[in-house]
C-alpha positions as CSV (number, residue, x, y, z in Angstrom):
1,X,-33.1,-1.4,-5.7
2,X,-30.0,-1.5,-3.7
3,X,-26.9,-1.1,-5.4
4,X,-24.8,-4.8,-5.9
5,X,-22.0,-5.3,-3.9
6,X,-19.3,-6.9,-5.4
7,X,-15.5,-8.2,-5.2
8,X,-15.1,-4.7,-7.4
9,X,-16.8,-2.9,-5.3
10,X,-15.0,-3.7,-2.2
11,X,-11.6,-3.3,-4.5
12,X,-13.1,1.0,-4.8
13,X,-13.8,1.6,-1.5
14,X,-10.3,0.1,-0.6
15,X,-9.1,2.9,-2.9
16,X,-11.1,5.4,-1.9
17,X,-10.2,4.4,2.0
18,X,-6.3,4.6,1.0
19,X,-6.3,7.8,-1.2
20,X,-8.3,9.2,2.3
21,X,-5.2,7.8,4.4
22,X,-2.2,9.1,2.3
23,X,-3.4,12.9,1.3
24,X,-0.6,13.9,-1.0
25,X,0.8,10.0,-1.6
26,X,4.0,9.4,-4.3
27,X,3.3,8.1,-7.8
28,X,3.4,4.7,-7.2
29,X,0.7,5.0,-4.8
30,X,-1.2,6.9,-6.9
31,X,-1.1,5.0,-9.9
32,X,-2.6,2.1,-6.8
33,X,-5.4,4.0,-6.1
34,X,-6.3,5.1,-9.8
35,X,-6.4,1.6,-10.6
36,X,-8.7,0.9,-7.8
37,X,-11.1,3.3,-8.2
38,X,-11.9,2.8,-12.1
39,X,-15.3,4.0,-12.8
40,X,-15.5,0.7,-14.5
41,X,-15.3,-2.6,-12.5
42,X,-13.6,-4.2,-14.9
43,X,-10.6,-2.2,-15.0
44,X,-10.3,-2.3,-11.6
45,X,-7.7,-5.1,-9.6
46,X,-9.1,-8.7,-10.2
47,X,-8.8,-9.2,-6.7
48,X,-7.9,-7.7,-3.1
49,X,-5.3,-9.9,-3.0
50,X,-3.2,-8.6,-6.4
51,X,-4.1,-4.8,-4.7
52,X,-2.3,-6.4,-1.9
53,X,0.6,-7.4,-3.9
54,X,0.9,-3.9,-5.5
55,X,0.9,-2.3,-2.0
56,X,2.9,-4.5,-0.5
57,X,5.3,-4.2,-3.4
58,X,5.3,-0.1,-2.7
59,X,5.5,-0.4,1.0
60,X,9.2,-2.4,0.1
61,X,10.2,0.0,-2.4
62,X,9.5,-2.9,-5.2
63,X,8.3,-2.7,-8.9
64,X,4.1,-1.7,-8.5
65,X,2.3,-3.2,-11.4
66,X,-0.3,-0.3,-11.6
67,X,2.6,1.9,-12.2
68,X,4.5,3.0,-15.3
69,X,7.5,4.1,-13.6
70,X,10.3,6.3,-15.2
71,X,13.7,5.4,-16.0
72,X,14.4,8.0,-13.5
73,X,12.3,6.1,-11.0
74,X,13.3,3.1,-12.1
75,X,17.2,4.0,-11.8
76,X,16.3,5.1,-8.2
77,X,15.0,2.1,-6.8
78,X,17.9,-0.2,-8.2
79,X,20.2,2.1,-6.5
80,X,18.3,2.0,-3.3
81,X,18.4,-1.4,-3.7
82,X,21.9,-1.9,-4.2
83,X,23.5,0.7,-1.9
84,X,26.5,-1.7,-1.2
85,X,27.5,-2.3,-4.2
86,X,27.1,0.9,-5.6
87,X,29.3,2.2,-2.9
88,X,31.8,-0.3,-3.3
89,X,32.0,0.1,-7.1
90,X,32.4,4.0,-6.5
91,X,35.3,3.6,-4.2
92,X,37.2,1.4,-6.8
């Protein structure tokens, strides 16, 4: 018998078809794709659309769900995020 394609199935062959676009890809991403490709279905992303979210998150430098990020990473993206002020604050 054929194997049965599912919603979770769909979600691992998105990962697999991203890890195969981005050789090499930053932690974030990684942590996108591990989450995809569970071995289990039910560990995978509920749906395309909150894989979506969490790739659309990375691609604008935002918080990715999948991820644990460091405080180091985390410390990173608020400054990225707040250049300006950052700027301004050091010049005082």
């Amino acid at each position: 018998p054929e194997p049965e394609v599912t919603p979770a199935s769909d979600i691992y062959s998105l990962g697999m078809l991203l890890r195969e676009m981005a050789p090499g890809p930053r932690a974030p991403l990684r942590s996108i794709i591990a989450h995809a490709t569970q071995p289990s279905p039910n560990a995978r992303y509920a749906s395309a659309e909150a894989m979506a979210r969490d790739v659309a998150a990375f691609l604008d430098g935002a918080r990715v769900r999948a991820h644990r990020e460091s405080a180091l990473e985390a410390a990173g993206r608020f400054a990225r995020k707040h250049q300006l002020w950052i700027a301004l604050i050091a010049t005082y």
